[in-house]
C-alpha positions as CSV (number, residue, x, y, z in Angstrom):
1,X,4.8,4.6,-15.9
2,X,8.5,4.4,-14.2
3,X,9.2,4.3,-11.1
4,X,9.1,7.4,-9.0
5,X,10.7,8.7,-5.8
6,X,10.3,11.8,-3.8
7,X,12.1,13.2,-1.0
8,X,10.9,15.1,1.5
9,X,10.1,16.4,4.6
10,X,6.7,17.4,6.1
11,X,7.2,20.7,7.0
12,X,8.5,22.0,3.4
13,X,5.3,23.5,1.2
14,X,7.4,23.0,-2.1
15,X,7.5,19.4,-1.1
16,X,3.4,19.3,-0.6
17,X,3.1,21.2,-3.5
18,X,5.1,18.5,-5.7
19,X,3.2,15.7,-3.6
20,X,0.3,17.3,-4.8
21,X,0.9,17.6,-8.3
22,X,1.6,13.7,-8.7
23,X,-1.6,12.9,-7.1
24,X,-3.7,15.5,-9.4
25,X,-1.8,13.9,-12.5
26,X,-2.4,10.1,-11.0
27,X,1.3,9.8,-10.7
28,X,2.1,6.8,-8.1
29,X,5.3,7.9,-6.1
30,X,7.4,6.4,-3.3
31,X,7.7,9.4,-0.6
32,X,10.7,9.4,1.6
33,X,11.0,11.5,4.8
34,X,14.7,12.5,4.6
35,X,14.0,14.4,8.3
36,X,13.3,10.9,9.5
37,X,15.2,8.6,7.1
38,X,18.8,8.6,7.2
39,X,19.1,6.3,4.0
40,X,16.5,8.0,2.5
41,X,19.0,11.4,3.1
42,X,21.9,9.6,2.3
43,X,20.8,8.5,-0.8
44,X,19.0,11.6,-2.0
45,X,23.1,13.8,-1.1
46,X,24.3,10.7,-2.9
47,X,22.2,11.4,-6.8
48,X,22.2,14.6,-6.2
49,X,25.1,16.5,-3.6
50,X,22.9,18.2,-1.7
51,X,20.0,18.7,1.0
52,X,17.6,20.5,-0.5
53,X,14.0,19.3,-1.1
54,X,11.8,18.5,-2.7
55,X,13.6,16.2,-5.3
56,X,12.2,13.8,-7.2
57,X,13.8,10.7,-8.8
58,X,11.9,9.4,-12.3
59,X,13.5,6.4,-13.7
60,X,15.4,6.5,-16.8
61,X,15.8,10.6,-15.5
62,X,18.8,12.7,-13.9
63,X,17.3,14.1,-10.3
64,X,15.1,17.2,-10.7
65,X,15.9,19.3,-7.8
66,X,12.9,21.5,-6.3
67,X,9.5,22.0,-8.0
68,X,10.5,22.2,-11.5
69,X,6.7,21.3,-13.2
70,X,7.9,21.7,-16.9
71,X,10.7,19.0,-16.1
72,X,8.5,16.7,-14.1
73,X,5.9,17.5,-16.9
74,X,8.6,16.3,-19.5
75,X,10.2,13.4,-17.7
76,X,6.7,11.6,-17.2
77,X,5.3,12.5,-20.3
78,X,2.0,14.6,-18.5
């Protein structure tokens, strides 16, 4: 399975949603709280030029921005 990142914040539902979706699919992920985390921000404007969230990082994978199953479904091979 490759390495996978999500970042997020606690108060966005899309995020929980995504969070939640991993864990039903037994998907190990690396959350970062970009409210909290200024490299964890940083990095997440730097892959993909922008603030919104949820977005999640698969390795070997261009950034999916938002809750986009179908690509997560894809990228991970679900």
């Amino acid at each position: 399975m490759p390495n996978v990142t999500v970042y997020s914040t606690p108060t966005c539902p899309w995020c929980h949603r995504l969070k939640d979706y991993l864990k039903k699919n037994n998907v190990e992920f690396e959350d970062k709280d970009v409210s909290m985390d200024d490299v964890a921000r940083d990095e997440m404007v730097e892959k993909t030029g922008q603030m919104g969230v949820p977005v999640i990082v698969i390795e070997g994978h261009d950034p999916i921005i938002g809750f986009d199953q179908e690509a997560i479904k894809d990228a991970l091979n679900l």
